[in-house]
C-alpha positions in Angstrom: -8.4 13.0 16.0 -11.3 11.2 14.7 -13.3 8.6 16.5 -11.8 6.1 14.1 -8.7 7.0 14.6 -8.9 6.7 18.4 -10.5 3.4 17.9 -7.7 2.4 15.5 -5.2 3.2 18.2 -6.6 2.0 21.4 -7.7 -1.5 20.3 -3.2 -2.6 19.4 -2.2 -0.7 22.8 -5.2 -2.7 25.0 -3.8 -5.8 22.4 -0.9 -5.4 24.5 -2.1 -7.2 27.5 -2.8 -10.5 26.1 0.5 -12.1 26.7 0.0 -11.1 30.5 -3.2 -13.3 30.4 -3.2 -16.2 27.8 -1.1 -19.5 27.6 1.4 -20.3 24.5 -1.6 -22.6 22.9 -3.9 -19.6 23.3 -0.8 -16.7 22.0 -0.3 -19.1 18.9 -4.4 -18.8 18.3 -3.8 -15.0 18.4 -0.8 -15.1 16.3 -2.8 -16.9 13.4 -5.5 -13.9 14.2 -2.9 -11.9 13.2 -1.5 -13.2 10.3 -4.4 -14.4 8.6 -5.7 -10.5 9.4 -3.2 -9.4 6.8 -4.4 -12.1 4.3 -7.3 -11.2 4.4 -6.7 -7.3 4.0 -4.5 -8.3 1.3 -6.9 -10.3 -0.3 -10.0 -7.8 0.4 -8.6 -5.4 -1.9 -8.9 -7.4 -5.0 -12.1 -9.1 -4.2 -13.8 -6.1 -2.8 -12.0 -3.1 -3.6 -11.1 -3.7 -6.7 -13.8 -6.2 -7.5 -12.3 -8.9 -9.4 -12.5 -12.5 -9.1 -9.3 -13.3 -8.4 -7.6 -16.0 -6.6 -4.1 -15.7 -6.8 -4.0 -15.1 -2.4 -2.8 -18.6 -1.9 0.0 -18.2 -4.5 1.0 -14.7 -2.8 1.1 -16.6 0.6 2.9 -19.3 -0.5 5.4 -17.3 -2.1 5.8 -14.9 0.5 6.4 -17.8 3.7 9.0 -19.7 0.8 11.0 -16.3 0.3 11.6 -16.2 4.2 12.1 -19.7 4.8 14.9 -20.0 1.6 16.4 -16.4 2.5 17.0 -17.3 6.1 17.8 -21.8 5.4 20.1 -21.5 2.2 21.1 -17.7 2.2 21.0 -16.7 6.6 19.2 -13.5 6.0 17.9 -12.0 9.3 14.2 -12.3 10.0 14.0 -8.4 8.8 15.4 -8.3 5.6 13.4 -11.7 4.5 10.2 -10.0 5.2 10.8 -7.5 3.1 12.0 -9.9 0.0 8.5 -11.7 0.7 7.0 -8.8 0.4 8.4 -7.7 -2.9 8.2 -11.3 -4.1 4.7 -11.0 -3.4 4.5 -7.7 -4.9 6.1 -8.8 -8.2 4.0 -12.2 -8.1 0.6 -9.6 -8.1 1.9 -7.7 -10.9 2.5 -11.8 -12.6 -1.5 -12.0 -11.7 -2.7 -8.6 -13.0 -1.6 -9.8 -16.4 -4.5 -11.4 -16.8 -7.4 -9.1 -15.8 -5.1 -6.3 -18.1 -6.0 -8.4 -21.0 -9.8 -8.0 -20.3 -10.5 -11.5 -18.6 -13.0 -11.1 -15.8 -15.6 -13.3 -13.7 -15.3 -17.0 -13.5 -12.5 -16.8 -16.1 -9.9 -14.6 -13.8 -11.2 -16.8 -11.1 -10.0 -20.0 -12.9 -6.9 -18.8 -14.1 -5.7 -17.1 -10.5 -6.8 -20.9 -9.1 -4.5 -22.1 -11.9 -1.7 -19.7 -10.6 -1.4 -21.1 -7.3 -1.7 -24.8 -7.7 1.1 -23.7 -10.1 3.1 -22.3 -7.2 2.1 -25.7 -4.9 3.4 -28.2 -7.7 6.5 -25.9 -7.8 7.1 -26.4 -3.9 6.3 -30.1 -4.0 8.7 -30.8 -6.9 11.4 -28.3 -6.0 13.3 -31.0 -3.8 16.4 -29.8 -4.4 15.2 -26.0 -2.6 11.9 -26.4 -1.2 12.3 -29.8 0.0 9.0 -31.1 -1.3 6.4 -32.6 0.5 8.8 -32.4 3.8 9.1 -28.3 3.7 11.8 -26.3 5.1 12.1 -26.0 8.4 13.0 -22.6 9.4 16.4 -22.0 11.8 15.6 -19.6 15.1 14.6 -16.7 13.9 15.0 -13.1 15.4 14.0 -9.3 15.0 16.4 -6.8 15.6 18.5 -8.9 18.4 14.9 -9.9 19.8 14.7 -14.0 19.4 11.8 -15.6 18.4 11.6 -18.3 20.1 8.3 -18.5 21.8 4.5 -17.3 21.1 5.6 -13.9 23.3 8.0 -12.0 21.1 6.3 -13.4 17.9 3.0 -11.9 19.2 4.5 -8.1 19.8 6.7 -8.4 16.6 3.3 -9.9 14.6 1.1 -7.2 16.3 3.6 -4.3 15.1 3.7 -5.5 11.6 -0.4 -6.1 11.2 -0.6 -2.8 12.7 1.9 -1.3 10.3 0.6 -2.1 7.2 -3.1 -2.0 8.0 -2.7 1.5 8.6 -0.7 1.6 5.3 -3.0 0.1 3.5 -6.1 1.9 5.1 -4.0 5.5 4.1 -3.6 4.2 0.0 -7.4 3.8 0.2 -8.0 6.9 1.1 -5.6 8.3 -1.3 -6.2 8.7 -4.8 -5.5 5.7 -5.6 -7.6 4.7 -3.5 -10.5 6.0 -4.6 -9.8 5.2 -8.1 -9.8 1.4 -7.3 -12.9 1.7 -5.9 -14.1 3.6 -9.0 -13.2 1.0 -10.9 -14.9 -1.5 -8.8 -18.3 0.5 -9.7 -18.0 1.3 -13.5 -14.9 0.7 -14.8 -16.0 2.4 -18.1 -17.2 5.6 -16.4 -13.9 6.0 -14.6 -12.0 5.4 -17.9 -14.3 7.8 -19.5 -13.1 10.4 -16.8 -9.2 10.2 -17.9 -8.4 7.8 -15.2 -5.5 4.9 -16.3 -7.7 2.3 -15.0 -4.7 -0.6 -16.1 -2.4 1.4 -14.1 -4.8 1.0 -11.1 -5.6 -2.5 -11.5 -2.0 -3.2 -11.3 -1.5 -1.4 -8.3 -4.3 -3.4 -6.2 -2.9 -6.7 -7.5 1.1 -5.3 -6.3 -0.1 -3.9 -3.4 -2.0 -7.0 -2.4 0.3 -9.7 -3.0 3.0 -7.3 -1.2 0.4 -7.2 2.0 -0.3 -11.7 1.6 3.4 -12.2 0.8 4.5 -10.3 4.6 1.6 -12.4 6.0 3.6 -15.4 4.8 6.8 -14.6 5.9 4.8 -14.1 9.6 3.1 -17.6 9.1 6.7 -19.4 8.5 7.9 -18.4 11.8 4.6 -19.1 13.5 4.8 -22.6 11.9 8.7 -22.7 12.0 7.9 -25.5 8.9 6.8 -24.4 5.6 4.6 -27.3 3.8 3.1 -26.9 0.5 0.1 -28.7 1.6 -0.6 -25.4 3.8 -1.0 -23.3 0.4 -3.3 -25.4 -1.7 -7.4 -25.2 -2.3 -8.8 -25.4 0.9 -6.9 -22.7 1.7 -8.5 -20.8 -1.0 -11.5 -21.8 0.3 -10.7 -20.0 4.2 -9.5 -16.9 3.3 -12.3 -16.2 1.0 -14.8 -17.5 3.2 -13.0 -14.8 5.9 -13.8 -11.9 3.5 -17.5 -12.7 2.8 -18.3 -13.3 7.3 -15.9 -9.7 7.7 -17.7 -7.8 4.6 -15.9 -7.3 1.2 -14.2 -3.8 0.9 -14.0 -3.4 4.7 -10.6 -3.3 6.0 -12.3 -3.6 10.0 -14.3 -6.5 8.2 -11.0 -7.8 7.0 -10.1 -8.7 10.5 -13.6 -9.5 12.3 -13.3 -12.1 9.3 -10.2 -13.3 10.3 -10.6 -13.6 13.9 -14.1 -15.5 13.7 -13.3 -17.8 10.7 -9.6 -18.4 13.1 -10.9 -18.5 17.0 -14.0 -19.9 16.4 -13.2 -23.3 14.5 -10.2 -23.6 16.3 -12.3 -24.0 19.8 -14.0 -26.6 18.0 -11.3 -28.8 17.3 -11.7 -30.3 20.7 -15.3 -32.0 19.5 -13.6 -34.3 16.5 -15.0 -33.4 13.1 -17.0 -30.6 14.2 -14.1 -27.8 13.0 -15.4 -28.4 9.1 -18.8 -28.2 10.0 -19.1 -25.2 12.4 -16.6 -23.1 9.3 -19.1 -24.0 6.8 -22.1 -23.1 9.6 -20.4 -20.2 10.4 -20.3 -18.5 6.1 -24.3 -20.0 5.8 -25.5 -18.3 8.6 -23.6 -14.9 7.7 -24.9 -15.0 4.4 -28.4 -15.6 5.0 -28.7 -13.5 7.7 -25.7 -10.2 7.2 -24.7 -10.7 3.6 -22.6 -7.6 4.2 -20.4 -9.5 7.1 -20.1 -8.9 10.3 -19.0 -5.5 10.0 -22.0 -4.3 8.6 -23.3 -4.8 12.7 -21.1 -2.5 14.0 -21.8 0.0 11.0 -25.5 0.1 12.8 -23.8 0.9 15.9 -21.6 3.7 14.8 -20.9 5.6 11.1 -17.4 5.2 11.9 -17.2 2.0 10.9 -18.5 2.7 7.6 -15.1 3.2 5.9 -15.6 4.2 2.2 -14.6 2.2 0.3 -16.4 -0.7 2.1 -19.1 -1.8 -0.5 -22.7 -1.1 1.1 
């Protein structure tokens, strides 16, 4: 077993003794860790695996917690089976946004039109009052995993831990893969790898699937976190976090991925207790990294040891 693989391991299991230590506010911090981990892993593989400019995270979020919360209000699908449907809503909503960067449209133009995409989504859950509610969201009945109730920051944490765990080390295996490597190629020189017989659409359309499926089951965790699903919780700003989570963490880097999304989580949320300095410490906090590691965070550990140099991280 590599040293990676240890590391991959031992880091959940010790994970496991933070509910034996921290207090619900503190559990509810960690949970966010965890879901905004997966958001920005999702959204990582576009941005720095595949290299586009696209924006379309927020719309795969939103879509993803909406799933759950109609599923389980209007249809009373167990907690289980909504996460999936988010995840293949998600999944269907990335192949929507890969439309666009199929029919050649790249940079600031895919960046536009992905923003486009998800204030789309928002106007659809603020208007939808007859599903989404509007501007008062759904509030989501008690939810449960496999008989296990959800009903305190406890059982969300282990049943959030399993499924960040789960489909990071999915998604770190279909880097690896073939596929893998081919979105990466493309991320390069897309001409070259057309040049070597490689369906580059095909692969572009797999990153955008494979990352809205990853956002949308972080959305599904962040309705039961919230318990309320707003459409003010998927617009701009948003945008804004999870992108500024990839750029601290290091685009490409799935360890980045979550250094990004604990830092740009813990850190401003500590400073809520000095009024107004949240805003300023997040925007203090992506200055600071940029100046001084424009690679993220994770390119400090990648001095300490190799092993953290997955890659397809982009060095």
């Amino acid at each position: 077993m590599t040293r990676w693989r240890r590391i991959y391991y031992v880091v959940p299991v010790a994970a496991l003794a933070i509910p034996l230590v921290a207090n619900e506010y503190l559990l509810w911090v960690v949970n966010a860790m965890l879901v905004y981990s997966l958001v920005t892993v999702g959204f990582n593989i576009v941005i720095g695996n595949l290299g586009q400019l696209a924006f379309a995270n927020t719309a795969f979020f939103g879509i993803g917690a909406y799933t759950t919360a109609i599923l389980m209000v209007y249809l009373g699908f167990p907690y289980p089976l909504a996460i999936v449907a988010s995840a293949i809503a998600g999944g269907v909503a990335g192949l929507l946004a890969s439309v666009a960067a199929l029919r050649g449209i790249r940079l600031y133009y895919l960046a536009i039109i992905t923003l486009a995409f998800g204030e789309l989504m928002r106007w659809v859950y603020l208007h939808g009052d007859k599903v989404t509610k509007g501007s008062d969201g759904l509030l989501l009945p008690p939810a449960s995993f496999f008989r296990i109730p959800l009903d305190s920051e406890a059982p969300k944490f282990f049943v959030f831990l399993l499924l960040t765990v789960l489909v990071i080390k999915a998604t770190s295996n279909l880097m690896r893969s073939r596929i893998g490597r081919a979105i990466v190629a493309i991320r390069d020189n897309e001409s070259s790898t057309a040049s070597l017989g490689i369906h580059t659409a095909r692969y572009v359309v797999l990153a955008f699937v494979w990352s809205g499926a990853v956002v949308g089951i972080a959305g599904a965790m962040f309705a039961v976190l919230t318990e309320r699903v707003l459409p003010e919780a998927f617009g701009l700003t948003e945008v804004i976090i999870h992108f500024g989570m990839v750029l601290v963490g290091g685009t490409g880097s799935i360890v980045g991925s979550v250094l990004g999304a604990i830092t740009l989580t813990a850190l401003p949320e500590y400073f809520r207790q000095f009024p107004g300095m949240d805003e300023l410490f997040f925007g203090a906090v992506i200055v600071l990294v940029l100046l001084f590691l424009p690679k993220g965070l994770v390119s400090l550990l990648c001095r300490v040891s190799p092993v953290f140099n997955e890659r397809y991280y982009r060095d």
